[in-house]
MITI-354858 format. One record per atom (N, C-alpha, C): residue in three letters; x, y, z. Coordinates in steps of 0.02 Angstrom, whole numbers, padded with zeros to 5 digits, always signed. Each point is the difference from the previous one (the first is absolute). Layout:
BEGIN
ALAXYZ
...
***
This chain:
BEGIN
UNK+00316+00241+01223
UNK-00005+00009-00073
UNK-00072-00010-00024
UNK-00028-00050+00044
UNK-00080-00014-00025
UNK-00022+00068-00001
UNK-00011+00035+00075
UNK-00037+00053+00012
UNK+00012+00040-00055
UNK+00065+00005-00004
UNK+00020+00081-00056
UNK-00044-00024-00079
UNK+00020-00059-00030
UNK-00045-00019-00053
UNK-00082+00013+00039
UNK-00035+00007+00030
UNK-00055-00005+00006
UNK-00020+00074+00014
UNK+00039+00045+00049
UNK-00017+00075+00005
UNK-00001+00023-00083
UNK+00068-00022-00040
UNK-00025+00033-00075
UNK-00047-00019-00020
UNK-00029-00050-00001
UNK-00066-00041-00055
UNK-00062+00047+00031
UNK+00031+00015+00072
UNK-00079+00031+00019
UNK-00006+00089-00008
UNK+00043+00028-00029
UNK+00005+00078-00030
UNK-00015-00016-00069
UNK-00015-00049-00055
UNK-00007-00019-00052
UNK-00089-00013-00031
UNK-00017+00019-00053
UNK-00071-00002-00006
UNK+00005-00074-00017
UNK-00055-00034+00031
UNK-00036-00069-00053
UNK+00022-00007-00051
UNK-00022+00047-00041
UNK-00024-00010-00072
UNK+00019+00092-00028
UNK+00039-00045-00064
UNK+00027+00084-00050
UNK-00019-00007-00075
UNK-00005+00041-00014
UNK-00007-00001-00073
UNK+00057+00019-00009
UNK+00049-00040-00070
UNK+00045+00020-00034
UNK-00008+00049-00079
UNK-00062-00042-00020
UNK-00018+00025-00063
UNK-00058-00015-00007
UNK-00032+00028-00075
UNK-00067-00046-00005
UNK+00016-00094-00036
UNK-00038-00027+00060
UNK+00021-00060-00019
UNK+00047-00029+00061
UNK+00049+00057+00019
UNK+00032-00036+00060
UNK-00018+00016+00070
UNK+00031-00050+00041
UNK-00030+00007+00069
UNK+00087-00044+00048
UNK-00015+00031+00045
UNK+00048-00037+00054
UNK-00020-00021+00053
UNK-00026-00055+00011
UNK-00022-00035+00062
UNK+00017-00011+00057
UNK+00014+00049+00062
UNK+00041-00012+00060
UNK-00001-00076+00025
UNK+00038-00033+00029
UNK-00008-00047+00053
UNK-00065-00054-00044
UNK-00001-00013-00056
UNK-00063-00031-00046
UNK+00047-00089+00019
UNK+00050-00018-00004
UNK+00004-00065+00003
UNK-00052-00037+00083
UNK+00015+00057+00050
UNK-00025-00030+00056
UNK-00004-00070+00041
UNK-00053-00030+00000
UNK-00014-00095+00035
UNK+00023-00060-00053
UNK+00033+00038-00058
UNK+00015-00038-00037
UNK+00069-00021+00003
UNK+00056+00040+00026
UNK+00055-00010+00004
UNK+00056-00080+00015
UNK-00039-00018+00055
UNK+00049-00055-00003
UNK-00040-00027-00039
UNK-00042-00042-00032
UNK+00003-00036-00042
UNK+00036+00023-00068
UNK+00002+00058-00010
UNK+00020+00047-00059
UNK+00090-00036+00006
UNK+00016+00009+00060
UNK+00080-00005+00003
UNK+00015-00079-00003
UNK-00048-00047+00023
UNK+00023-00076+00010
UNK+00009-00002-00078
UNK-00061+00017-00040
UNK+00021-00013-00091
UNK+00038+00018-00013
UNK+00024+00051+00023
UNK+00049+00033-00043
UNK+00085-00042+00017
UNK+00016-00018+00057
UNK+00046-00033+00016
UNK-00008-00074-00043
UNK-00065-00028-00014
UNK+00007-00049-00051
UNK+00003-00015-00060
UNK-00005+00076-00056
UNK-00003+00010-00063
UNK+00088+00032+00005
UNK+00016+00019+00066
UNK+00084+00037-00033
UNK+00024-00068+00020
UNK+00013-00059+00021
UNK+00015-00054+00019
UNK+00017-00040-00091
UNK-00079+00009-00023
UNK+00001-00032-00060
UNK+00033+00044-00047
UNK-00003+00032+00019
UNK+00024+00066-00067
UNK+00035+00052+00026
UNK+00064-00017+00031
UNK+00052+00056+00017
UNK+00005+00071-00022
UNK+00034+00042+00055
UNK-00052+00067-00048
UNK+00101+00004-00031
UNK-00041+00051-00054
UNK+00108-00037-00052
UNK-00005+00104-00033
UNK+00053+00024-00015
UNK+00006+00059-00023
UNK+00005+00024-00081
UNK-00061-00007-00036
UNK-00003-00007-00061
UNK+00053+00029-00045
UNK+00026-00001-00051
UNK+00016+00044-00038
UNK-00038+00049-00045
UNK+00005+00065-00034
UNK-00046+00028-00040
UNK+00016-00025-00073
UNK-00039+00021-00052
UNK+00045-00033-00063
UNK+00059+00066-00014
UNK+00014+00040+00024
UNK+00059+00033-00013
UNK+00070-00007+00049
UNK-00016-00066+00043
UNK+00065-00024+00032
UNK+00009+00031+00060
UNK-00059+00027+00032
UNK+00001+00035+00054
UNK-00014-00061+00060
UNK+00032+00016+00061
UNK-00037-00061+00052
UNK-00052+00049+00044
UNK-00060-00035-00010
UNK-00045+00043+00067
UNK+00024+00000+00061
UNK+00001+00056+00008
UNK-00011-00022+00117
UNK-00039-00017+00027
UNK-00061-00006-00023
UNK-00044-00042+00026
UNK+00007-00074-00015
UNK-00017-00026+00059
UNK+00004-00079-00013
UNK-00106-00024-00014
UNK+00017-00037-00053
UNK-00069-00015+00011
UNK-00016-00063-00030
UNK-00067-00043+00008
UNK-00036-00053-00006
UNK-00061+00017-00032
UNK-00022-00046-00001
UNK-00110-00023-00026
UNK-00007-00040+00018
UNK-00084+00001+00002
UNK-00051-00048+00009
UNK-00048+00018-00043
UNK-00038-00065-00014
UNK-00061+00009-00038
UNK+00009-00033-00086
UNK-00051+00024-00038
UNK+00019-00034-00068
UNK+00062-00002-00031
UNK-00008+00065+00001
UNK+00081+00017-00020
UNK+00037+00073+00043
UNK+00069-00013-00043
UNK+00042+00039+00069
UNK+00038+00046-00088
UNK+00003+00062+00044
UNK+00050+00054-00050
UNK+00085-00013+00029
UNK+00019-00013-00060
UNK+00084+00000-00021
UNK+00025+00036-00029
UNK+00066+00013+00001
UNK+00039+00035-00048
UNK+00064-00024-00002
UNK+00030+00000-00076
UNK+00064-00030-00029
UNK+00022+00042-00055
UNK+00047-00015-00032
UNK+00002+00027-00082
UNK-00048-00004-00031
UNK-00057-00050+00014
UNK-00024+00004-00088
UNK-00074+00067+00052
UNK+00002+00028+00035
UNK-00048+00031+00020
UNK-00028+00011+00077
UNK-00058+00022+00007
UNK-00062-00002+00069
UNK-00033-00060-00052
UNK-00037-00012+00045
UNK-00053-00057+00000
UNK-00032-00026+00044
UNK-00059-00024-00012
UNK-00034-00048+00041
UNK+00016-00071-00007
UNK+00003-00033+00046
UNK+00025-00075-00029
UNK-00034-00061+00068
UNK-00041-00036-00039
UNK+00000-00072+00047
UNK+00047-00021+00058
UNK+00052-00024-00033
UNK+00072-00024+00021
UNK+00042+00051+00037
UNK+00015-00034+00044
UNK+00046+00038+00038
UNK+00070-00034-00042
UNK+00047+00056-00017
UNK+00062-00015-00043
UNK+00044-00033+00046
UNK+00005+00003+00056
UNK+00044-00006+00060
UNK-00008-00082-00012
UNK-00043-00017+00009
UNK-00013-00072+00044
UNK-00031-00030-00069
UNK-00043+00014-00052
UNK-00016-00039-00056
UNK-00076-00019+00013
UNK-00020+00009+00068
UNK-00056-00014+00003
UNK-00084+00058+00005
UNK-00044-00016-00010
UNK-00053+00042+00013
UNK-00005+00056+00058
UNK-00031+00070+00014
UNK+00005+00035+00074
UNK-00053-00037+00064
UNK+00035+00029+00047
UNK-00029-00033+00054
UNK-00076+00036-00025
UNK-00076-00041+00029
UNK-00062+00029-00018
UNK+00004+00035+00065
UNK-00048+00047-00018
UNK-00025+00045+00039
UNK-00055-00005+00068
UNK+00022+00002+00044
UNK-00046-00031+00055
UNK-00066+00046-00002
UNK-00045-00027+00043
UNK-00049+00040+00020
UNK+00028+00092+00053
UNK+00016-00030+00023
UNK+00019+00074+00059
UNK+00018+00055-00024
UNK+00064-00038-00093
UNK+00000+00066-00025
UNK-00062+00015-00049
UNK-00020-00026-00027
UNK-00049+00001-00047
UNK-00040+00045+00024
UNK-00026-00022+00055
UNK-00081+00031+00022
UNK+00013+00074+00050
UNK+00075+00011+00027
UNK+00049+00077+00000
UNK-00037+00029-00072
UNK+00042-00027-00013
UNK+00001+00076-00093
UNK-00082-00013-00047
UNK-00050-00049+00036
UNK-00037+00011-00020
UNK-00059+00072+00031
UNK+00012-00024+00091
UNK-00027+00053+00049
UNK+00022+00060-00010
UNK+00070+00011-00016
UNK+00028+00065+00005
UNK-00030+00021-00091
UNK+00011-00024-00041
UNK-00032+00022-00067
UNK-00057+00036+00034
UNK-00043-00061+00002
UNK-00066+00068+00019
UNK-00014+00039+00053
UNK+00034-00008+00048
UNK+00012+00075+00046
UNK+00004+00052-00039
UNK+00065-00023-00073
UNK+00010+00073-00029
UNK-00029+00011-00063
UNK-00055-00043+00016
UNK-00076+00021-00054
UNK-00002-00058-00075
UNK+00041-00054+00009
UNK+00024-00055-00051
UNK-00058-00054+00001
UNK-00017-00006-00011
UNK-00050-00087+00034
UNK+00028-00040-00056
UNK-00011-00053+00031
UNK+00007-00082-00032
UNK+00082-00013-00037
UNK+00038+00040+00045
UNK+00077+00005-00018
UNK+00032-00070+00000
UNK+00027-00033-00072
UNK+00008-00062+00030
UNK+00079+00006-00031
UNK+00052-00001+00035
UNK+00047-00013-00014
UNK+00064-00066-00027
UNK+00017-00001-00064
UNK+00016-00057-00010
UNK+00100-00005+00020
UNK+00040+00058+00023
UNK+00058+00008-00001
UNK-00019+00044+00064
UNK+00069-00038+00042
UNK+00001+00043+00063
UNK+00078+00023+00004
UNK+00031+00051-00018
UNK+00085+00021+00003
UNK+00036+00003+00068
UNK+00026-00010+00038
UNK+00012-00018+00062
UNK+00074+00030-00010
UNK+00047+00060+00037
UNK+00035+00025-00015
UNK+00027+00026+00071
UNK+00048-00020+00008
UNK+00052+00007+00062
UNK+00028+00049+00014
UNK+00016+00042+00021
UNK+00037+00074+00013
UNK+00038-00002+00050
UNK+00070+00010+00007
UNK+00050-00002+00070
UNK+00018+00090-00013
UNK+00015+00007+00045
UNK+00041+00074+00006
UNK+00031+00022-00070
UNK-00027+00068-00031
UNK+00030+00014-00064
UNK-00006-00045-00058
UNK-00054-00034+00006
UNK-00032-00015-00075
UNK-00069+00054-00002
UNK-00003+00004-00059
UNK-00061+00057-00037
UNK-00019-00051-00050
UNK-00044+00061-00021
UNK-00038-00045-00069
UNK-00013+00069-00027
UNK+00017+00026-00058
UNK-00001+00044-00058
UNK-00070+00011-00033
UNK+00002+00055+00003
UNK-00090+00024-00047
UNK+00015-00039-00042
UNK-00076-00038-00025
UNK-00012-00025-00051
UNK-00088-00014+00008
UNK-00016-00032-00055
UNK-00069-00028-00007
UNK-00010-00061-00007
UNK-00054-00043+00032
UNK-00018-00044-00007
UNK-00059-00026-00062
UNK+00042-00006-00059
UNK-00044-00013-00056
UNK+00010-00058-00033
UNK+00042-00038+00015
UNK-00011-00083-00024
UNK-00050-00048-00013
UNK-00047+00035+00048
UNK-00084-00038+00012
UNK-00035+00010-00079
UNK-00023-00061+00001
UNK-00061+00011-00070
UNK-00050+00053+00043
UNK-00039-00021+00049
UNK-00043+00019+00033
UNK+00008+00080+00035
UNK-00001+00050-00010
UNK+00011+00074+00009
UNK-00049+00033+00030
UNK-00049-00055+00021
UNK-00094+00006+00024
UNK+00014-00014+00065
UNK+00055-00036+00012
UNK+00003-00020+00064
UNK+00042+00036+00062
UNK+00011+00028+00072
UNK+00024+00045+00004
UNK+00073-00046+00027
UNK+00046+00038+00039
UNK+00064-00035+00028
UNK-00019-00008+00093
UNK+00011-00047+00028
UNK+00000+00015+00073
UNK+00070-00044+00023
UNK+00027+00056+00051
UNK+00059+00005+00025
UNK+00006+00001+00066
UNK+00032-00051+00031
UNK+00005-00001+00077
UNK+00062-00013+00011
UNK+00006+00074+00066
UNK+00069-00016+00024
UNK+00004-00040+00077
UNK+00061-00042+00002
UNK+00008+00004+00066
UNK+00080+00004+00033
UNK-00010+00015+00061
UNK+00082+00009+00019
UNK+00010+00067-00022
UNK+00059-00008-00016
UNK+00027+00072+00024
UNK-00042+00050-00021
UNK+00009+00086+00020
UNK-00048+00040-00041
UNK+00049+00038-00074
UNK-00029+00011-00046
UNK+00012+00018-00054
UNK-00031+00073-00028
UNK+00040+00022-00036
UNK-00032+00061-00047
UNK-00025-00023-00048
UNK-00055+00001-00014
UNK-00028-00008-00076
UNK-00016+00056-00039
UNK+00031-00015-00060
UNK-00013+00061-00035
UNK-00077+00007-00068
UNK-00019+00047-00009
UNK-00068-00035-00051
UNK-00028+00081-00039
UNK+00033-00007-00050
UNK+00008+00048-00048
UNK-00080+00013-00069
UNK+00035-00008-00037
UNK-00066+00042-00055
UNK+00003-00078-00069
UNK-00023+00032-00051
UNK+00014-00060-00054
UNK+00057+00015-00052
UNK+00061+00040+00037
UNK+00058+00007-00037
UNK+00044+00012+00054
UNK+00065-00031-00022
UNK+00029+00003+00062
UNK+00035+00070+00019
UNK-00005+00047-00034
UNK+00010+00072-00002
UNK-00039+00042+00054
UNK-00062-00027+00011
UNK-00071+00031+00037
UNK+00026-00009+00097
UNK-00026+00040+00016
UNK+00011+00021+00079
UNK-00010-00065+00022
UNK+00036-00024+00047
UNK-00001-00056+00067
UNK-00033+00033+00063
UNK-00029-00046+00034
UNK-00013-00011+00060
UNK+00023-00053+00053
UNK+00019+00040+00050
UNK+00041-00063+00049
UNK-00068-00025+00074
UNK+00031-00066-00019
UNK-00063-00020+00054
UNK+00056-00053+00036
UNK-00019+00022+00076
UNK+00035-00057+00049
UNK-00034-00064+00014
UNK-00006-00058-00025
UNK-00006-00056+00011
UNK+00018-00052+00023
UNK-00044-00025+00075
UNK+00028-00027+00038
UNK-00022-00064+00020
UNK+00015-00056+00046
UNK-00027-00062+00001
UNK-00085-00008+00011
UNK-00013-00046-00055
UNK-00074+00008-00024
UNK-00039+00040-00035
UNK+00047+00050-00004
UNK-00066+00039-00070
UNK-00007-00042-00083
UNK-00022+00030-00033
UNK-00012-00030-00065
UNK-00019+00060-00030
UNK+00021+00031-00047
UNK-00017+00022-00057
UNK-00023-00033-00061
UNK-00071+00042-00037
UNK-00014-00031-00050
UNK-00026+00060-00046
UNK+00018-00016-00054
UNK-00001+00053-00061
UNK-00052-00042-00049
UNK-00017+00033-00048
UNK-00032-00011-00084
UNK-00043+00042-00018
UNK-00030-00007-00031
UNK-00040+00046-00053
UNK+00041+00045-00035
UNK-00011+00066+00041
UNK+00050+00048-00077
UNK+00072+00010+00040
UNK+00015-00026+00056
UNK+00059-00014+00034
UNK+00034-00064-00020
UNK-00045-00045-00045
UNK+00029-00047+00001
UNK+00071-00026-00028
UNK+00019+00048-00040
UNK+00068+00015-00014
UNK+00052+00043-00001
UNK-00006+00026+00067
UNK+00010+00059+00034
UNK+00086-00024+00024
UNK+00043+00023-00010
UNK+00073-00013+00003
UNK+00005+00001+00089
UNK+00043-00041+00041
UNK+00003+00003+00051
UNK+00066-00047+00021
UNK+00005-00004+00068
UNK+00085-00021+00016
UNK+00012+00013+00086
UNK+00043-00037+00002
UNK+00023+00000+00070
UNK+00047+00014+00022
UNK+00024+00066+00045
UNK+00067+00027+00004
UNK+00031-00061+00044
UNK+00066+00037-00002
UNK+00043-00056+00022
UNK-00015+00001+00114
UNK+00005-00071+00003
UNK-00031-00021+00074
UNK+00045+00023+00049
UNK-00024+00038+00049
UNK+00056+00023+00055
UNK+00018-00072+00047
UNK+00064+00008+00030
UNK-00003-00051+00037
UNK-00038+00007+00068
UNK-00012-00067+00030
UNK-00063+00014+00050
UNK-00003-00104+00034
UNK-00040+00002+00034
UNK-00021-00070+00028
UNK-00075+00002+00011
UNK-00035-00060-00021
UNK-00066+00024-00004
UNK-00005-00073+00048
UNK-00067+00008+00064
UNK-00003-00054+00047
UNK-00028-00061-00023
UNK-00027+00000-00060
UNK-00017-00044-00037
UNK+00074-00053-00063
UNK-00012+00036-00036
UNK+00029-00005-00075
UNK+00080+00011+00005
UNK+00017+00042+00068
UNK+00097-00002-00008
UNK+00011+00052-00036
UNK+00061+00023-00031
UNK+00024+00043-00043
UNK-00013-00030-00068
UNK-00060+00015-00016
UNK-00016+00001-00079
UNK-00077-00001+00007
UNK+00000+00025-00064
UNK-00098+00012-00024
UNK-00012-00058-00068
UNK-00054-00021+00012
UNK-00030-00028-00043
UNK-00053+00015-00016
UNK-00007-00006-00081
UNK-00047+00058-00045
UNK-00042-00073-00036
UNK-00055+00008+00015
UNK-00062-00059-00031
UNK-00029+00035-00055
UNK-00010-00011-00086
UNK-00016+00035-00039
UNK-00039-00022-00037
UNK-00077-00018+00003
UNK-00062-00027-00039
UNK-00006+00007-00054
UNK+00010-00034-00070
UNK-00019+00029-00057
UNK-00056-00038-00026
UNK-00031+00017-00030
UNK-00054-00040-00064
UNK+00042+00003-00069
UNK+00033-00059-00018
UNK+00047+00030-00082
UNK-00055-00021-00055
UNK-00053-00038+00024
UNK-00048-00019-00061
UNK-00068-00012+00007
***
């Protein structure tokens, strides 16, 4: 299974342009990985990843967590950014270095400098969860771009126009790339079809999606 993940990565360019503004970073997590994964087993420890509701009573399929200042929720009264994790009452786990200085390297690979992220979205995917076009506009900060790292299983990502009406593009994303968008992409509608089933030699049957924001 290693080999077959590795013959695809190597028919695959480096580096793509999605848009102006976006870019998809092959294999960009790299020498960083296990330390990338020891944090991450210690921020879902503190902060279980739990299956939000939307405020229209919907349950996500994605399971997800945070780290960092603050972590995005959703309930009835809305989306939000919030300090507090609702679950537990207490503050989000902080953000280690390994991820920090990830979504800072990969920012400026895809032309970002001094990317400092204060919210990291950490979002779980098992077989047949998706994530639905939408935009990431919660952020005060709209200067700043998004960087996105997958790992585990591979995924379709989808990454459309600035209405969700406008043509998609499907991009296969697989353990270690990172996509990063902003400027006039920066609110460019995008989403993740639903996950085939699969076993990845790392991560098991499921993907986990690391999502950098600057909200202020």
């Amino acid at each position: 299974m290693t080999d077959l993940f590795a013959a695809i990565r190597d028919t695959q360019p480096p580096r793509e342009n999605l848009g102006e503004g976006a870019v998809l970073l092959r294999d960009c997590v790299g020498t960083d990985e296990q330390a990338l994964l020891a944090d991450l087993r210690i921020i879902v420890k503190a902060a279980p990843f739990r299956h939000l509701v939307t405020p229209g009573g919907h349950t996500m399929s994605v399971a997800m967590t945070n780290c960092g200042r603050v972590g995005w929720v959703s309930d009835a009264r809305g989306y939000r950014y919030d300090p507090v994790d609702p679950d537990s009452g207490k503050i989000w786990p902080s953000m280690p270095p390994s991820l920090r200085n990830l979504a800072a390297r990969a920012a400026s690979e895809g032309g970002y400098t001094d990317f400092a992220p204060d919210a990291c979205l950490i979002n779980r995917y098992k077989p047949g969860a998706k994530l639905s076009l939408h935009q990431d506009k919660d952020e005060l900060d709209l200067g700043a771009p998004i960087v996105s790292v997958s790992l585990g299983l591979p995924a379709t990502f989808l990454f459309g126009g600035l209405t969700r009406n406008a043509a998609q593009k499907r991009y296969r994303l697989t353990h270690g790339d990172v996509v990063v968008w902003g400027g006039p992409s920066r609110l460019a509608y995008h989403g993740v079809a639903p996950l085939p089933e699969g076993e990845h030699p790392v991560m098991g049957a499921q993907r986990i999606n690391l999502t950098f924001r600057k909200t202020r």
